[in-house]
VEXDREN-2710 file (C-alpha; in Angstrom, 1 decimal):
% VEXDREN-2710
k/r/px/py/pz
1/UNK/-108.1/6.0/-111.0
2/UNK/-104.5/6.4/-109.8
3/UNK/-103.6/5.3/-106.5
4/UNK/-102.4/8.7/-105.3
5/UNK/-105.9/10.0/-106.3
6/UNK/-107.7/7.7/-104.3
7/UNK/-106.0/8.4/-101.2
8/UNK/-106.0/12.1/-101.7
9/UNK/-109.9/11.7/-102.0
10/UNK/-109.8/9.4/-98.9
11/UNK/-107.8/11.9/-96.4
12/UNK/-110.6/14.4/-97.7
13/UNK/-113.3/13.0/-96.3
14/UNK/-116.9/12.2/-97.8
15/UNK/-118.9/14.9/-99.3
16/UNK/-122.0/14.7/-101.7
17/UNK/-119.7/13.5/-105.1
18/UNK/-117.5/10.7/-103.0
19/UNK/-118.7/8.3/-99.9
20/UNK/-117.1/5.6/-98.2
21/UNK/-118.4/1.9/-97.2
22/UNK/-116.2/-0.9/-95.5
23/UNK/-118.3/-3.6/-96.8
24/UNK/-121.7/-4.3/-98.4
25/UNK/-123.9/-7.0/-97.4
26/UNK/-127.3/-5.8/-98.7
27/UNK/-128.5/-4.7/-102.0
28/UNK/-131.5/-3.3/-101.5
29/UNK/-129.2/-0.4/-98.8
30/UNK/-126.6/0.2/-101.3
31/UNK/-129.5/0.8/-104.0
32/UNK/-130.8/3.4/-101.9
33/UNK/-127.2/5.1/-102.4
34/UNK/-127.4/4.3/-105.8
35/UNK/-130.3/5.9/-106.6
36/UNK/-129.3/9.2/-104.6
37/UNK/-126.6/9.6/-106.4
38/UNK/-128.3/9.0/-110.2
39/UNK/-130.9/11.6/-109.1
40/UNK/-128.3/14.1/-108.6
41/UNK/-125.4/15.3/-109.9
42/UNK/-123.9/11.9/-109.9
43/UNK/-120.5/10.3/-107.4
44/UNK/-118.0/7.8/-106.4
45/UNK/-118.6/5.1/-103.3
46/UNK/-115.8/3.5/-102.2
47/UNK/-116.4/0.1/-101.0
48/UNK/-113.5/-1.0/-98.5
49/UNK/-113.1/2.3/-96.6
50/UNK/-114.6/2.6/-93.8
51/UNK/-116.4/6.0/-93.4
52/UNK/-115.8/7.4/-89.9
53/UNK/-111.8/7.6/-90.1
54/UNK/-110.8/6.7/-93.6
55/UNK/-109.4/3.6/-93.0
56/UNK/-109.2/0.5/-95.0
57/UNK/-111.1/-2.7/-94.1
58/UNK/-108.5/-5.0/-96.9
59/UNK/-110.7/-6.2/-99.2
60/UNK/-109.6/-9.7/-100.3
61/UNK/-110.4/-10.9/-104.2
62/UNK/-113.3/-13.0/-102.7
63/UNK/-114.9/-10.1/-101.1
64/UNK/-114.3/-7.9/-104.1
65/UNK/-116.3/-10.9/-106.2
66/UNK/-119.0/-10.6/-103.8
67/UNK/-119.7/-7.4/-103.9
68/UNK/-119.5/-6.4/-107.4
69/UNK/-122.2/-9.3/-107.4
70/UNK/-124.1/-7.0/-104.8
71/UNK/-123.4/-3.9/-107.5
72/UNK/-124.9/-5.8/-109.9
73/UNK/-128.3/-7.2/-108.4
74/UNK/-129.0/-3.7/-107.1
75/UNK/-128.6/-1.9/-110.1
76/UNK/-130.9/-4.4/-111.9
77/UNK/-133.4/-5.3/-109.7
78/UNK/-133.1/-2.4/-106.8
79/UNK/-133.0/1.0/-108.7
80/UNK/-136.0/1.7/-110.9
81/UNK/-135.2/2.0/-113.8
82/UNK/-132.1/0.0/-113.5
83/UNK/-128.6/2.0/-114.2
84/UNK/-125.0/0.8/-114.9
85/UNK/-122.3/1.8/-113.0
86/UNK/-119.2/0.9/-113.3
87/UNK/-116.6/-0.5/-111.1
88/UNK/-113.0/-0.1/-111.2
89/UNK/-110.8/-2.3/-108.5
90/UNK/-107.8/-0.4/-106.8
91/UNK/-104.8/-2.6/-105.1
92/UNK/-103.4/-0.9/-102.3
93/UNK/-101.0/-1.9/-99.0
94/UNK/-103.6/-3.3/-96.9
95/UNK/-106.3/-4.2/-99.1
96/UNK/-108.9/-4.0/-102.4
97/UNK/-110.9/-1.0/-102.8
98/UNK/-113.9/-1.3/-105.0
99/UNK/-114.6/2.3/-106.6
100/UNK/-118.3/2.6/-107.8
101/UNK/-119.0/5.2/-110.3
102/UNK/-122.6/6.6/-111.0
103/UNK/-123.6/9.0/-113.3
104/UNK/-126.1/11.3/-113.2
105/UNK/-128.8/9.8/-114.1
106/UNK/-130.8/10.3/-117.6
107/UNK/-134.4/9.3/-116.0
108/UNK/-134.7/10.9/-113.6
109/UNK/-136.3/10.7/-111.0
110/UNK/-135.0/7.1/-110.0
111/UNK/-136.5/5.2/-106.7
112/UNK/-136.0/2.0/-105.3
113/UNK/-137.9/-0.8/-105.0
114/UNK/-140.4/0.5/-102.0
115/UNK/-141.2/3.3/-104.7
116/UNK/-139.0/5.6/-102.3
117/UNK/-137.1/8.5/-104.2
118/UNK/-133.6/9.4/-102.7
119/UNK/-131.3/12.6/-103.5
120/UNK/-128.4/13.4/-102.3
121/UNK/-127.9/16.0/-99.0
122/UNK/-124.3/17.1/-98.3
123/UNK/-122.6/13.6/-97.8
124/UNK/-125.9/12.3/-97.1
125/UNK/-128.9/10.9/-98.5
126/UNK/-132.1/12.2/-98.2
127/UNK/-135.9/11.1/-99.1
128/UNK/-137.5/13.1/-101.2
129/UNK/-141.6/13.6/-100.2
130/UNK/-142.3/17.5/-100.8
131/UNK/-144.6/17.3/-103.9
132/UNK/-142.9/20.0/-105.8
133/UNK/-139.7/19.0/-105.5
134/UNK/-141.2/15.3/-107.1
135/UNK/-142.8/17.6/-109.6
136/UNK/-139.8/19.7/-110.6
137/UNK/-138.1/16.0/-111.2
138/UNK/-140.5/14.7/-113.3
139/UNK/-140.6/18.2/-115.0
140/UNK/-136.9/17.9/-115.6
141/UNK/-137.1/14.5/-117.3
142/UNK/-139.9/16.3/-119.4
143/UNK/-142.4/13.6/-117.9
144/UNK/-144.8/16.2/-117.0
145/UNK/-144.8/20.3/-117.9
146/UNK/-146.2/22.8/-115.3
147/UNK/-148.1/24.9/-118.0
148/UNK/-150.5/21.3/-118.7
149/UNK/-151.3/21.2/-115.1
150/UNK/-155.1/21.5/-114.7
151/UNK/-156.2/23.9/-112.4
152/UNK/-158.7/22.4/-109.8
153/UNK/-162.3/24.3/-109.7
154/UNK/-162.0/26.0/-113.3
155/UNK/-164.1/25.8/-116.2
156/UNK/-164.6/26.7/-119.7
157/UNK/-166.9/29.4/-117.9
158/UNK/-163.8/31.1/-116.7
159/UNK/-162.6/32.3/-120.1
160/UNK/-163.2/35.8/-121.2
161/UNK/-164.6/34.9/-124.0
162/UNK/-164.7/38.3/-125.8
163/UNK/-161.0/38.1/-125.6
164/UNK/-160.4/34.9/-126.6
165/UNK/-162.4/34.8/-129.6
166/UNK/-160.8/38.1/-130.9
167/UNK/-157.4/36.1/-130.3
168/UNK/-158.7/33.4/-132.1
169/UNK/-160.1/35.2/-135.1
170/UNK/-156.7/37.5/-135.5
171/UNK/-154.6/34.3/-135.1
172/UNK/-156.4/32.2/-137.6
173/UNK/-158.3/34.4/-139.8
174/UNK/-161.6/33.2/-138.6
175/UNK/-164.2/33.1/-136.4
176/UNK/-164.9/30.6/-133.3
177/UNK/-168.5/30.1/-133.7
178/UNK/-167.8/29.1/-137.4
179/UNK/-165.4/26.2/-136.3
180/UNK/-168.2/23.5/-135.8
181/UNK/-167.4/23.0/-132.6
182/UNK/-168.0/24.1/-129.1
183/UNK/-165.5/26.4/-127.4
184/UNK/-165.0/24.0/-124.7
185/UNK/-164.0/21.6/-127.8
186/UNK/-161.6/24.1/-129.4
187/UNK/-159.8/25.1/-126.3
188/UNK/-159.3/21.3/-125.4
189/UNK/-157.7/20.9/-128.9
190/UNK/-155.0/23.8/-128.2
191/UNK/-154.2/22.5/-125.4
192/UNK/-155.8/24.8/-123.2
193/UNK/-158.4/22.7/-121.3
194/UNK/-159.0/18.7/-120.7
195/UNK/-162.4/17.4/-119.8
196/UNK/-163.9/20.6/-119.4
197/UNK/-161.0/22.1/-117.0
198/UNK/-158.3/24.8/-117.6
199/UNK/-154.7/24.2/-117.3
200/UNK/-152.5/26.7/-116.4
201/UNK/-151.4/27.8/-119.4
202/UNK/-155.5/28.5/-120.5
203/UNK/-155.9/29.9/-117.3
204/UNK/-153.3/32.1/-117.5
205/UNK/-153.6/33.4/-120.8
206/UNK/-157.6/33.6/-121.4
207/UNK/-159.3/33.3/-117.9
208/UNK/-160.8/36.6/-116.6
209/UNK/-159.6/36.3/-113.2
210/UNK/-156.2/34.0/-113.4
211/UNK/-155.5/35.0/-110.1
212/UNK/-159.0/34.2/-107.8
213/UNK/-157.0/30.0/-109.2
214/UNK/-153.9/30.8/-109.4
215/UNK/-153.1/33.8/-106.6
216/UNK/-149.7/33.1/-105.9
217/UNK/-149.0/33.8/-110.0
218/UNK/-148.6/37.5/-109.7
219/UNK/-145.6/40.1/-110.6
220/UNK/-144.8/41.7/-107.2
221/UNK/-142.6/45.1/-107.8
222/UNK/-140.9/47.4/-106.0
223/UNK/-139.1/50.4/-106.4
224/UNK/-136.4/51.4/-103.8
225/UNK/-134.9/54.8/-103.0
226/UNK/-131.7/53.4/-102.3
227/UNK/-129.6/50.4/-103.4
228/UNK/-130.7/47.6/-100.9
229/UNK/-133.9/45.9/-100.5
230/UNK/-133.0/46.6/-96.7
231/UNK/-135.0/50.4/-97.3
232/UNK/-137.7/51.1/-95.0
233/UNK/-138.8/53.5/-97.6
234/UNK/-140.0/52.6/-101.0
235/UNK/-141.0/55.3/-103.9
236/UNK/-143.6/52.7/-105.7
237/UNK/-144.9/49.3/-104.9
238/UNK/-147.6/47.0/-107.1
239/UNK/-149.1/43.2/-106.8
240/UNK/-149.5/42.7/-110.7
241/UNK/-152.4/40.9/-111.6
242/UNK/-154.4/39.7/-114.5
243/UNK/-154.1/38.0/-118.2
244/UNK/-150.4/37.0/-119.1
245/UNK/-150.8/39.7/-121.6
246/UNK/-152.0/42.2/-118.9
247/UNK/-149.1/41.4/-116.3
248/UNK/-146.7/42.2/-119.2
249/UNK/-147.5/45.3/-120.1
250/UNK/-148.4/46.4/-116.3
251/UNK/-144.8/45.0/-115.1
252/UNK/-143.3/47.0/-118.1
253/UNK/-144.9/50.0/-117.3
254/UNK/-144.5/50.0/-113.8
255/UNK/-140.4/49.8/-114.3
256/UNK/-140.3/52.5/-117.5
257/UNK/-142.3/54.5/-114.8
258/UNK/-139.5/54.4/-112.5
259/UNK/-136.0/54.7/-114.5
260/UNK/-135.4/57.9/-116.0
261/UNK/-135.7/58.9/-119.3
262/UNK/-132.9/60.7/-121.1
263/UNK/-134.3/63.6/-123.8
264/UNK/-131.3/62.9/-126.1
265/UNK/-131.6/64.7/-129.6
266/UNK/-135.5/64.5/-129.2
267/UNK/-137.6/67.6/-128.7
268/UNK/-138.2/69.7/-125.9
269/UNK/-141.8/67.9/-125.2
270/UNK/-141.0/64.8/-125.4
271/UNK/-141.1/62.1/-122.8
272/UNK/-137.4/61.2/-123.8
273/UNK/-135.9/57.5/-124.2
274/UNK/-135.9/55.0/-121.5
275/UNK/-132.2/54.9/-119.5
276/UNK/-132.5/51.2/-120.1
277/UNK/-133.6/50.3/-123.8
278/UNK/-137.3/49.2/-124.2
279/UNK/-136.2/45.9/-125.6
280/UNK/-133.9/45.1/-122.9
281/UNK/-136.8/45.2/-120.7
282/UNK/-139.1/43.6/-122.6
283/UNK/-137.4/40.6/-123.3
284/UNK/-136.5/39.5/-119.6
285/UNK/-139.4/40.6/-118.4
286/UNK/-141.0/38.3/-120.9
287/UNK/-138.3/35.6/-120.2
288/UNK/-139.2/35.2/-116.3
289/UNK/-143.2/35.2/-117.3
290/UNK/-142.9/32.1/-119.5
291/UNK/-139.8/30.2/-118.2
292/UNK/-140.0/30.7/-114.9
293/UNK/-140.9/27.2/-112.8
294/UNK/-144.9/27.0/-112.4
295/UNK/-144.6/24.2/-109.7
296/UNK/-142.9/26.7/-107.7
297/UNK/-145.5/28.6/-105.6
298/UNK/-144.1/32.0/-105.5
299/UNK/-144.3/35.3/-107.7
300/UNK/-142.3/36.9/-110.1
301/UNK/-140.1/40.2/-108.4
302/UNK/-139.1/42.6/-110.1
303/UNK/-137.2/45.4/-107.9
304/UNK/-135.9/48.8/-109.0
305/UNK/-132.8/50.3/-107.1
306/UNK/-131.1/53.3/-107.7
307/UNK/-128.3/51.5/-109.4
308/UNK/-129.5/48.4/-111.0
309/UNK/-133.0/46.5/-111.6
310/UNK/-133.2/42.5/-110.6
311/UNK/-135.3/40.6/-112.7
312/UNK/-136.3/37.0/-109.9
313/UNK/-138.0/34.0/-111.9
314/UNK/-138.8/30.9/-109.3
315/UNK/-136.9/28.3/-110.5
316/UNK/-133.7/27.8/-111.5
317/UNK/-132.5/26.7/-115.2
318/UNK/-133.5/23.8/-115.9
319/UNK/-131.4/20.9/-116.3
320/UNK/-127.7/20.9/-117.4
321/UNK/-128.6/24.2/-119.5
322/UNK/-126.1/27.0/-117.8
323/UNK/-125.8/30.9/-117.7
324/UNK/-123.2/30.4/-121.0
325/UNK/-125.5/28.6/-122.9
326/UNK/-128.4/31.0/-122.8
327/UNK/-125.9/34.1/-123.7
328/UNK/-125.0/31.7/-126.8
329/UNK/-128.8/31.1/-127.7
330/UNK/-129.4/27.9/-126.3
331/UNK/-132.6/27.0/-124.7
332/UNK/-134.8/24.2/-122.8
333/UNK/-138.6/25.1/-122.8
334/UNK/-140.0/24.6/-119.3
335/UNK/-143.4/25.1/-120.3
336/UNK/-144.0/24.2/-124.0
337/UNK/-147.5/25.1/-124.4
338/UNK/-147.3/28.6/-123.1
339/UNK/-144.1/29.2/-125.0
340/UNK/-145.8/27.8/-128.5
341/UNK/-148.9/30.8/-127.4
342/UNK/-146.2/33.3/-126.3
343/UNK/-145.2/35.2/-129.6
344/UNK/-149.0/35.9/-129.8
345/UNK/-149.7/37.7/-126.9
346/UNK/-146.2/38.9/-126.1
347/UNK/-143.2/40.6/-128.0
348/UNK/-141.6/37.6/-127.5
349/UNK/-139.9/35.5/-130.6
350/UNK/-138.3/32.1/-128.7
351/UNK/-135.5/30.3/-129.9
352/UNK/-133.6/31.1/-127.4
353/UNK/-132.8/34.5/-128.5
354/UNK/-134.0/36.7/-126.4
355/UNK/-131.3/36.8/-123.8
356/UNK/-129.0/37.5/-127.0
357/UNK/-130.7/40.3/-127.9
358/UNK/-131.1/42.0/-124.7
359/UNK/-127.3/41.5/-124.1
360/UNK/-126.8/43.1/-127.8
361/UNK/-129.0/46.0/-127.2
362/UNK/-127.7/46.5/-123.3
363/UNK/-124.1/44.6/-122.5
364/UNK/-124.3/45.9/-118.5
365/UNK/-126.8/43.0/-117.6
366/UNK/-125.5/39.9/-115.3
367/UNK/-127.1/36.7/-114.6
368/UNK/-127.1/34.5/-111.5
369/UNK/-128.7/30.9/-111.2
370/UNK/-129.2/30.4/-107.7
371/UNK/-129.6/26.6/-107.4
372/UNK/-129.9/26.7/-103.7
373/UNK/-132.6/29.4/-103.7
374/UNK/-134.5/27.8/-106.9
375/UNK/-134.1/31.1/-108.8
376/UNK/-132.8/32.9/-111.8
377/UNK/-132.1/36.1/-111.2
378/UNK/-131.6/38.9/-114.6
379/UNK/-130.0/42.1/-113.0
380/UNK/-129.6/45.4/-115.3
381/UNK/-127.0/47.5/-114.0
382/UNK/-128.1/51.8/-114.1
383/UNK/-126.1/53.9/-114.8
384/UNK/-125.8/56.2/-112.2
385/UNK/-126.4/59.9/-112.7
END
């Protein structure tokens, strides 16, 4: 780092990639800041400023010796697991500075040695203790999946079995009760159920009544008269609930039901094509069902306005993978399971080429990932008559 760019960053001020310490004395502090740092998006601290004015505190060699001595102890033995940072030592006027560079970190989430997770907060630090937000850490570092998550009070009883045993023979080619084994056994080895309980994926795909487990799963949809979601008035409103398979085709139907339809070349009695292609819908609509963040407790919304429809998944996209990746194909399977059963029970293919497709079949469609608000937002723009 140049001199001029340290000072620049210095008369800046702190923020949440660059914070300032005149001195450290403890490693088991500075590990804290270490660790909040690797469990987000990664920053420099710059040891020999001191962080209410900017100022230096004129490091000398010995102190600089001492504290990269610090560095090291508290990035071996302070931050589990243990990082490397790297230091870089800048001679100024008045002083040493000791710049400390962490990366984000690769296994995540990282704590120190009370077991205490730390994340960064504007220019400061803050503990992480919300369950989810532990979840959706350990999610990211594909430690645990949401889908696998057993669902407390379920059992194999839950399952329609009609339904899944028609899956099962189409899928396979035979029956259930010739497989030797019990159904409880089967479902466990698909990955379904574990000591006789559902996980979320089973329960949402094959449980009679996902929702009396898992209420907050649902599509909720609204269609508007106007353009914001301000309207008192509303033409058509639904709480979508059932089978995976059922909340598909129900969230399709309810948004065909409310776009128009253009009669093109067809004849005078038919219904006419959709203003927004059939595919187009089905693939996002599919998209939020199975990517969407299942440690997040809230539905899927799906709102029609007079000039555009917005497609909210909870959950942002999951680690580094950006809004210019998924337009190129790329993907990162939140939930592995329930994508593996997806192109069974939806028109749904994977490989990341859904978004690819929809954009193909229906260019007008914009994509936000809200990291604040945990979302993902698809929004097809209507064309207005």
């Amino acid at each position: 780092m140049e001199t001029e760019e340290l000072l620049a960053i210095i008369a800046r001020d702190e923020d949440s990639k660059h914070q300032f310490k005149a001195d450290v004395n403890n490693a088991s502090s500075l590990a804290a800041e270490m660790v909040a740092f690797s469990n987000s998006a990664g920053g420099l601290i710059f040891i020999g400023v001191n962080d209410d004015d900017g100022s230096r505190s004129g490091l000398t060699r010995d102190d600089v010796g001492r504290i990269n001595q610090i560095i090291s102890n508290a990035a071996t033995n302070n931050v589990r697991p243990p990082i490397n940072p790297v230091t870089e030592n800048i001679q100024l006027p008045d002083g040493l500075v000791v710049v400390l560079q962490i990366e984000p970190g690769i296994s995540k989430p990282y704590m120190d040695t009370q077991g205490y997770v730390w994340v960064k907060n504007g220019a400061d630090k803050r503990r992480v203790t919300a369950r989810e937000e532990l979840q959706r850490m350990f999610q990211a570092a594909a430690l645990i999946h949401a889908d696998e998550t057993p669902v407390s009070r379920t059992s194999i009883a839950d399952i329609d079995g009609s339904f899944f045993d028609a899956f099962f023979e189409k899928e396979y080619g035979e029956r259930v009760e010739d497989q030797g084994v019990s159904r409880a056994q089967l479902l466990e080895n698909m990955n379904l159920a574990k000591d006789g309980q559902l996980n979320i994926c089973g329960t949402l795909l094959f449980a009679t009544r996902p929702q009396m487990y898992l209420p907050v799963f649902i599509v909720k949809a609204v269609a508007f008269e106007g353009r914001a979601i301000e309207d008192e008035h509303y033409r058509d409103s639904q709480d979508i609930a059932g089978k995976l398979s059922d909340v598909f085709q129900k969230t399709l139907g309810f948004v065909l039901n409310n776009i128009r339809h253009i009669q093109n070349e067809q004849g005078f009695n038919s219904i006419g094509e959709p203003e927004i292609p059939r595919v187009v819908l089905q693939e996002l609509i599919a998209n939020a069902l199975i990517h969407r963040d299942y440690f997040v407790s809230a539905p899927v919304k799906v709102l029609v306005f007079l000039d555009r429809i917005e497609i909210i998944s909870p959950g942002h996209l999951p680690n580094n993978l950006t809004i210019e990746n998924i337009k190129m194909g790329n993907s990162n399977v939140r939930n592995p399971i329930l994508a593996s059963f997806a192109p069974r029970v939806l028109p749904y293919r994977g490989l990341g080429s859904g978004i690819k497709r929809a954009i193909k079949a229906y260019p007008d469609i914009d994509f936000i990932d809200d990291r604040d608000g945990n979302v993902f937002k698809a929004i097809i723009k209507r064309r207005v008559a």
